[in-house]
C-alpha positions, -999 to 999 in steps of 0.1 A, spaced: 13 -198 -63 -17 -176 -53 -50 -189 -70 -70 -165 -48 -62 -128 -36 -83 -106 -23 -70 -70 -14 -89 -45 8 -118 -63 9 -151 -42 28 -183 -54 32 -212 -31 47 -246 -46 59 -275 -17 53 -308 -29 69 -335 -7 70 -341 -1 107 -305 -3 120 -274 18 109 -247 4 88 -227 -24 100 -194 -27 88 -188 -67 89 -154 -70 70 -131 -42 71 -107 -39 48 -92 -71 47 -67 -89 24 -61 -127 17 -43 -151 -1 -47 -186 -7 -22 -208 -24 -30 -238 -52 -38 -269 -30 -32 -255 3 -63 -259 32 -69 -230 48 -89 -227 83 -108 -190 92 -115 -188 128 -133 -164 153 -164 -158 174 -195 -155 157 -201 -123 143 -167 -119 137 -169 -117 97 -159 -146 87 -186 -163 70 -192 -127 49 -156 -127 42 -164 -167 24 -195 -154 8 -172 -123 -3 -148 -144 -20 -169 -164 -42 -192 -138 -47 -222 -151 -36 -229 -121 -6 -265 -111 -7 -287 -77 3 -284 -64 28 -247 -74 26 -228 -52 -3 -190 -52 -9 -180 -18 -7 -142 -16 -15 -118 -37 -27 -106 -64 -51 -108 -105 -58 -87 -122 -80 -90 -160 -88 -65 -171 -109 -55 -135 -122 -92 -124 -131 -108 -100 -112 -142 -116 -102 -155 -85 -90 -161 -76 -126 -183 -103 -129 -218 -106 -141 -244 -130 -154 -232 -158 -174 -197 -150 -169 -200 -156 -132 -222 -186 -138 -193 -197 -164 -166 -191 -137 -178 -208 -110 -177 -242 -133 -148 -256 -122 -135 -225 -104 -153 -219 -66 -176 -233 -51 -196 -234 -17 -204 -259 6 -229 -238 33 -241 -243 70 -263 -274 79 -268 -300 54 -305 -295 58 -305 -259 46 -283 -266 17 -302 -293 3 -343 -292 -12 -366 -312 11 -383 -318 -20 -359 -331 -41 -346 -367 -39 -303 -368 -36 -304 -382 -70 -324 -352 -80 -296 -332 -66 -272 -341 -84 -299 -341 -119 -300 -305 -114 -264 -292 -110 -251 -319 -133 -274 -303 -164 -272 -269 -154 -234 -271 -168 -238 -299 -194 -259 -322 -217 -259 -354 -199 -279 -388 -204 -294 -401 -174 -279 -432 -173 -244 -411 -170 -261 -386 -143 -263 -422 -121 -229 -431 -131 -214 -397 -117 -230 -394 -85 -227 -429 -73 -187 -421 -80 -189 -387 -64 -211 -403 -32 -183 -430 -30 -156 -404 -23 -177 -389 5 -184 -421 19 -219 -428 10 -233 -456 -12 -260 -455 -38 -289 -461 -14 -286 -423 -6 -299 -413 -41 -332 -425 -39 -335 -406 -3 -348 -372 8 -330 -348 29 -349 -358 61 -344 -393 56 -307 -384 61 -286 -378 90 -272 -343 100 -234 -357 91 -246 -380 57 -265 -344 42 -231 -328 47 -214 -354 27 -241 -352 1 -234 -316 -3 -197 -322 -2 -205 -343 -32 -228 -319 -51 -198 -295 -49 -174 -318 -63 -198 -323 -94 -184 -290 -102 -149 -301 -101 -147 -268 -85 -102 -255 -80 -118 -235 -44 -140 -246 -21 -151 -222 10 -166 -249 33 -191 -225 59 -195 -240 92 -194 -275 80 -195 -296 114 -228 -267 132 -247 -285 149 -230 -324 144 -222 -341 170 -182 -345 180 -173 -379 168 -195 -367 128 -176 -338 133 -145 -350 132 -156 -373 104 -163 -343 84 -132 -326 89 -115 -360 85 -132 -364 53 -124 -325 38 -89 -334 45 -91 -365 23 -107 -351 -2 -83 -318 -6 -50 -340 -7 -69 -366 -34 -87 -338 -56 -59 -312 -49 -83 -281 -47 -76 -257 -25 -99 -250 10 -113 -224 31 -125 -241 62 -148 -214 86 -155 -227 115 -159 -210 155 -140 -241 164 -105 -232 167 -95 -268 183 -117 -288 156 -96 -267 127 -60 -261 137 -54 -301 139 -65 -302 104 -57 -275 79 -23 -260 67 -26 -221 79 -45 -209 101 -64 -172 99 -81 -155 130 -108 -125 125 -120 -104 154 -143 -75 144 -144 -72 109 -106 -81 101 -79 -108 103 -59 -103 133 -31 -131 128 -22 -157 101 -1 -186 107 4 -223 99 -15 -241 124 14 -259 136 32 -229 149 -1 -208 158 -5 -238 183 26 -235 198 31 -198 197 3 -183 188 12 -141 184 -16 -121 192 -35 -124 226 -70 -127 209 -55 -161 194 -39 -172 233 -73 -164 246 -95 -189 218 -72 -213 230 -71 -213 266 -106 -223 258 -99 -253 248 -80 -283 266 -60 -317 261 -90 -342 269 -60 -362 283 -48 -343 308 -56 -352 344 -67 -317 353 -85 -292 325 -85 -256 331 -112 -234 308 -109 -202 302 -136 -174 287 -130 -142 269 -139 -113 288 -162 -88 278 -181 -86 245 -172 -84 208 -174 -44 197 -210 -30 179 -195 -27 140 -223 1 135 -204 23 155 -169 37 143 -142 35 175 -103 43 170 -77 23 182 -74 -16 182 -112 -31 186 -93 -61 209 -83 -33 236 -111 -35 257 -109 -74 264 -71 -72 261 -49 -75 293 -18 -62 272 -37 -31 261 -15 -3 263 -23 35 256 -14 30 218 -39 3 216 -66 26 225 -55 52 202 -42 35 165 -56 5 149 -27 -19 144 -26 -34 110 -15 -67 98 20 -70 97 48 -99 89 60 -110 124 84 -141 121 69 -165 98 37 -154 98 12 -120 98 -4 -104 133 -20 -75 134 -12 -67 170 8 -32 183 33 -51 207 39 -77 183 51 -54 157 68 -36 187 95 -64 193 94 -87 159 88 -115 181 55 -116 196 38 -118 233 48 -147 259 10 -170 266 -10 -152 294 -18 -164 324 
């Protein structure tokens, strides 16, 4: 069962001295009760204004110009005030990039938890200790952390602690932004291993955004790949990783290898990700694409079922079956 759907979403960035960037073009997405999702792509790809999209927490000079989002049937973009406030109690919540950005350097942890704890309840202190050494248990931290500033903590503990915060909320949706930047590979894996944990005990349902196809695909149900503004293939990550449909998707992963392997082969993606500010027909992969043919250039392909899963990609939708892997 769907708890979120978004239809048609566009978002537009307006800064004064530039013209209009059109980040998320639109784009539509479900995501089922209790599933873990993973949202992949280069940066500037859209995918972190998509999160912020879907939970409604975009800011100026980001504005959502078109479409719909419903979370459990109600519209959200209809939201305002103390209704959005009231929704996001134990409906969706956000876990953002870097621990350290998240969190107040002036604030203790236990302070942390103070705050968001009595913004949505009359609670005794006594209690406020209660919950958070509970909620810092399921992340993996012990009480010693609530008596500790942000930069007393490391990079991979400060994304637990706001792991924690979140789950204060008892939120049913949690869009996780970039949760492993700038940790190093073994934390990262930690963090990942430790969203996974917590989505099959608490059962809410996850957006995972990360650049890091390889870090995501081993770990979440379904996989979703932007380029430019818009999903461009959505699979579950076991078949994306064996037969991944569109040629954006083949070429993410031929930059990755198996670290167990007695020879690894890297591969880059050529060229450059398009300039959103500047309207171009045809499919925004083409130019980077070694399967571009003339319709390519000429109609933007839209995301289609193909097999199992969704790809929004002109020969996939050509032969039902997808492309053979490239090189």
């Amino acid at each position: 069962m769907a708890l979120l759907e978004a239809r048609a979403i566009d978002v537009v960035y307006t800064p004064a001295d530039r013209a209009p960037v059109r980040a998320v073009r639109t784009t539509s997405l479900i995501v089922d009760s209790g599933e873990l999702v993973g949202l992949v792509g280069e940066s500037g790809c859209g995918k972190s204004t998509l999160g912020l999209a879907l939970i409604r927490m975009l800011r100026p000079p980001a504005h959502q110009t078109g479409g719909i989002i419903l979370f459990d049937g109600v519209d959200v973009t209809q939201l305002r005030g103390e209704q959005l406030r009231h929704q996001r109690h134990q409906g969706f919540a956000l876990v953002p990039q870097s621990g350290m950005n998240a969190l107040n350097p002036v604030r203790s942890v236990k302070g942390h938890f103070t705050d968001i704890l009595r913004a949505h309840e009359r609670i005794g202190r006594a209690e406020i200790r209660q919950r958070a050494v509970q909620l810092l248990g399921k992340v993996g931290l012990d009480s010693t952390v609530l008596d500790r500033y942000p930069h007393e903590l490391s990079g991979g503990m400060r994304q637990r602690v706001a792991i924690a915060l979140v789950l204060a909320l008892d939120p049913r949706l949690i869009v996780f932004d970039e949760p492993t930047t700038a940790l190093d590979v073994i934390v990262q894996a930690g963090v990942i291993a430790t969203i996974r944990q917590l989505q099959q005990e608490e059962g809410f349902s996850a957006l995972v955004i990360s650049h890091d196809l390889g870090l995501v695909v081993g770990a979440t149900d379904r996989v979703v790949v932007m380029y430019a503004g818009q999903i461009v293939e959505d699979q579950s990550s076991e078949r994306l990783l064996r037969h991944p449909r569109h040629p954006y998707t083949q070429a993410l992963l031929r930059c990755y290898a198996d670290p167990r392997a007695d020879e690894v082969h890297l591969e880059g993606i050529v060229g450059s990700p398009p300039d959103l500010s500047t309207p171009t027909a045809g499919c925004l992969f083409a130019p980077r694409c070694p399967l571009a043919e003339e319709i390519c250039w000429k109609s933007d392909p839209q995301l289609s079922p193909v097999g199992d899963g969704q790809v929004a990609c002109h020969m996939a939708q050509r032969t039902g079956r997808g492309h053979a892997r490239v090189g």
